[in-house]
C-alpha positions in Angstrom: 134.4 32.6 -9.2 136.7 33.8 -11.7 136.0 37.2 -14.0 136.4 34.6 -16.7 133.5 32.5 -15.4 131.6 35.7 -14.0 131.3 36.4 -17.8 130.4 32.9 -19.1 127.1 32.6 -16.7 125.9 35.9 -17.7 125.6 35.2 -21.2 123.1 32.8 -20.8 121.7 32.8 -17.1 118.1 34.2 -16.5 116.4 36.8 -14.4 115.7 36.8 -10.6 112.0 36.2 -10.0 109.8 35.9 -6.6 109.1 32.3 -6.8 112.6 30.8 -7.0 113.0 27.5 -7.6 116.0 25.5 -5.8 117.6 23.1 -7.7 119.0 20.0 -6.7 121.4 17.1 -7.6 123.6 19.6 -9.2 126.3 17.3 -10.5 123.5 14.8 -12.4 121.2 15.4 -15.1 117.9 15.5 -14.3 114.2 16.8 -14.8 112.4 19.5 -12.6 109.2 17.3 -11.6 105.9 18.0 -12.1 105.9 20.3 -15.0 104.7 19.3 -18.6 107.4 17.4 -20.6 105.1 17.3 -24.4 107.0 17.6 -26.9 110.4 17.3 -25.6 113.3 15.0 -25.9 114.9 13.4 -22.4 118.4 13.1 -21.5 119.6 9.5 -22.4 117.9 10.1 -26.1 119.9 10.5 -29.3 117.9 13.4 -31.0 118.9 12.9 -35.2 121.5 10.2 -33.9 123.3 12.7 -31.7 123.6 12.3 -27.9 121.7 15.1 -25.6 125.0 16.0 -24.4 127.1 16.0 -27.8 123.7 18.5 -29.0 124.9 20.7 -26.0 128.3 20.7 -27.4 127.3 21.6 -30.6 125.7 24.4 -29.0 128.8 26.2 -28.0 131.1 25.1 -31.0 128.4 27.4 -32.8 127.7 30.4 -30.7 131.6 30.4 -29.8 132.4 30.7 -33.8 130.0 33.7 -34.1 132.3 37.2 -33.6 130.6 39.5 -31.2 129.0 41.9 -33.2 126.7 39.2 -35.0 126.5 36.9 -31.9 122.4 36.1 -31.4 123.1 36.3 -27.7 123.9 40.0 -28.4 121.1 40.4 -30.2 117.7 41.9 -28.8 115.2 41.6 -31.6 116.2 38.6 -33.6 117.4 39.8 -36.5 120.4 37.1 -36.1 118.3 34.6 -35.0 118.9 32.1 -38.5 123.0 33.0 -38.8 124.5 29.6 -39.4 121.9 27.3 -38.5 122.5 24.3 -39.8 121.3 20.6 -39.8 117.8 19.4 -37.7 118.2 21.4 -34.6 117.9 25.0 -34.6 119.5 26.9 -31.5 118.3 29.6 -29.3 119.8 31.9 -27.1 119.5 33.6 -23.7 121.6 37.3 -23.3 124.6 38.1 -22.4 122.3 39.3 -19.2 119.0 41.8 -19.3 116.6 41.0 -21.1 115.2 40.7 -24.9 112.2 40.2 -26.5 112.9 38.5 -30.2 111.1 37.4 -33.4 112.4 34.7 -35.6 111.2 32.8 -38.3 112.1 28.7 -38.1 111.4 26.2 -40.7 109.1 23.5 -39.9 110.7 20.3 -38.8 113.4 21.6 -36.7 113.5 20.7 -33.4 114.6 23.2 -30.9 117.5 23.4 -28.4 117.6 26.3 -25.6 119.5 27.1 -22.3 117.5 28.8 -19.6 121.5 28.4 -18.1 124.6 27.5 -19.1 128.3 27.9 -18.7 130.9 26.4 -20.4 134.6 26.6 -19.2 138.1 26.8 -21.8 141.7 26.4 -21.5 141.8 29.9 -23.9 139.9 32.1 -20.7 141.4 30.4 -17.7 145.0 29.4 -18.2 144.5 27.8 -14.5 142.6 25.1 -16.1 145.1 22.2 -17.3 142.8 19.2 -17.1 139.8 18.0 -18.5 138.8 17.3 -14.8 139.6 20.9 -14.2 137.4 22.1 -16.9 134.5 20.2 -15.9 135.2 21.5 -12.5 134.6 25.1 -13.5 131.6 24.4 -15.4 130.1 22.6 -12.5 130.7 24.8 -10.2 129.1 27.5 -12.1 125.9 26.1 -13.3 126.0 25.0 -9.1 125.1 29.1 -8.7 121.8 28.5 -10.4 119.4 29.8 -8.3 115.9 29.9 -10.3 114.9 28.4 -13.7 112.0 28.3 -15.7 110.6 27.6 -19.2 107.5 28.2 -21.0 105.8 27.5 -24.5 102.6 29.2 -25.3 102.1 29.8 -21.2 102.9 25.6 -20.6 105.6 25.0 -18.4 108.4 23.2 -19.4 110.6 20.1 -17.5 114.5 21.5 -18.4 117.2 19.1 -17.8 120.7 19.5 -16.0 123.2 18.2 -18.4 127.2 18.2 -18.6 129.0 18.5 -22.4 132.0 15.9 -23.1 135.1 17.8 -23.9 134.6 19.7 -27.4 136.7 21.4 -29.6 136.1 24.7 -31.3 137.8 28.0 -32.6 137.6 31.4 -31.2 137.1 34.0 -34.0 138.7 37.4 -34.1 136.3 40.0 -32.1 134.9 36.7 -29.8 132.5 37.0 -27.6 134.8 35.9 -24.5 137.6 38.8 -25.5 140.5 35.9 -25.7 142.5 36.0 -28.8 141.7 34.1 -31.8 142.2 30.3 -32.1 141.5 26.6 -31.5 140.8 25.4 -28.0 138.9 22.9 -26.1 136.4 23.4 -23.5 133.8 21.7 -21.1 129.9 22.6 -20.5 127.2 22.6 -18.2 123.8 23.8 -18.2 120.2 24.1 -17.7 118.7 23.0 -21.1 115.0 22.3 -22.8 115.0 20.5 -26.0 112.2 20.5 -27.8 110.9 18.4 -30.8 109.7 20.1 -33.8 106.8 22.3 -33.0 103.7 22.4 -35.8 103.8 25.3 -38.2 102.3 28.6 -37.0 102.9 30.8 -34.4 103.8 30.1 -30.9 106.2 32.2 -27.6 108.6 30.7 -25.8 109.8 32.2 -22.4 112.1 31.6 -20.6 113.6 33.1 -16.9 116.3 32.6 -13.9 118.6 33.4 -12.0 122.1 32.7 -10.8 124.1 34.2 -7.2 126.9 33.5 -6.0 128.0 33.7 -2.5 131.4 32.5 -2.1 133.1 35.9 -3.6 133.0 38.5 -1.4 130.1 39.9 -1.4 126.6 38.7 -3.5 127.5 38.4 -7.6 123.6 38.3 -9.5 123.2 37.3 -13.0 119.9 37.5 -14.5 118.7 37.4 -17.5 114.9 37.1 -19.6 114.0 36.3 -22.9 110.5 36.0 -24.9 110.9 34.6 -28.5 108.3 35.3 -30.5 108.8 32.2 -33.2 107.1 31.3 -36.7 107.0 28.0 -37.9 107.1 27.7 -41.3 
């Protein structure tokens, strides 16, 4: 695994924890079984007319245009939690590894989209990457170092879903959060993902935790993050 990718999985990849979960079927999108799915939109849907997948997309092509020093992932208490959400979906975020505990205020009738993992792969951070096979492969093989996931709202577990991006474009600001100059690119992305539907107003906590290793380097790479948000709904 590249330093490039080492970086992309720690933004978003969640904390080690004593009860790992193995995940399976790497390469398809599917549902951790047995946990409760309320209130959440499967893979195959078209949330607000918009494929899961293209949503995912739309996840990046907005934390990718944030510069670093106002990135939410970055931040530890919230206070970016709302910069430029647009539309019917808001987006949350995991860390760029460690954890943080955040409080943010979303108006009611959004729905929700959050990676408990996820990795996306560019031709502007790995000049290796030619293709858009290639950049799908490095994606892949990333989220394939996911370990340990889990989600929960208000203390009820939450099915996530496996799902892979189509190739997107979007523009690197100056000061990115990747550390590659400024400028148009295109990527592909893969990740662990819950997607909830609007949640009633009021208060509720969402939490969410894994973990990521990876063996082939030499020597044992561990990514983990944590994050509680602590959300109004309003």
């Amino acid at each position: 695994m590249s330093a490039a990718n080492n970086k992309r999985l720690l933004r978003t990849i969640a904390p080690i924890i004593a009860a790992i979960i193995i995940l399976s079927s790497p390469t398809l999108i599917s549902f951790v079984s047995g946990f409760s799915n309320i209130g959440l939109f499967p893979p195959g849907s078209r949330p607000y007319g918009v494929t899961y997948d293209q949503w995912t997309a739309k996840w990046w092509q907005w934390a990718d245009s944030i510069p670093k020093k106002d990135n939410p992932i970055a931040d530890t208490v919230g206070i970016d939690c709302g910069l430029n959400q647009n539309g019917p979906v808001w987006f949350l975020t995991g860390t760029f590894g460690g954890s943080a505990e955040r409080t943010c205020t979303i108006p009611a009738g959004k729905a929700i989209l959050l990676p408990i993992s996820n990795a996306d792969c560019s031709y502007s951070e790995d000049p290796n990457l030619k293709t858009e096979s290639d950049l799908r492969s490095c994606a892949v093989s990333s989220e394939n170092q996911v370990t340990s996931a889990q989600a929960t709202l208000d203390g009820t577990n939450l099915q996530w879903s496996r799902v892979q991006s189509p190739l997107f474009n979007f523009t690197f600001p100056s000061d990115n959060v990747a550390g590659v100059p400024p400028g148009p690119t295109k990527a592909v992305a893969d990740g662990h993902w819950v997607f909830l539907q609007p949640l009633a107003p009021g208060k509720h906590t969402i939490h969410f935790i894994g973990a990521g290793v990876d063996y082939t380097s030499t020597g044992a790479t561990n990514f983990a993050t944590e994050v509680t948000y602590h959300l109004n709904v309003q």
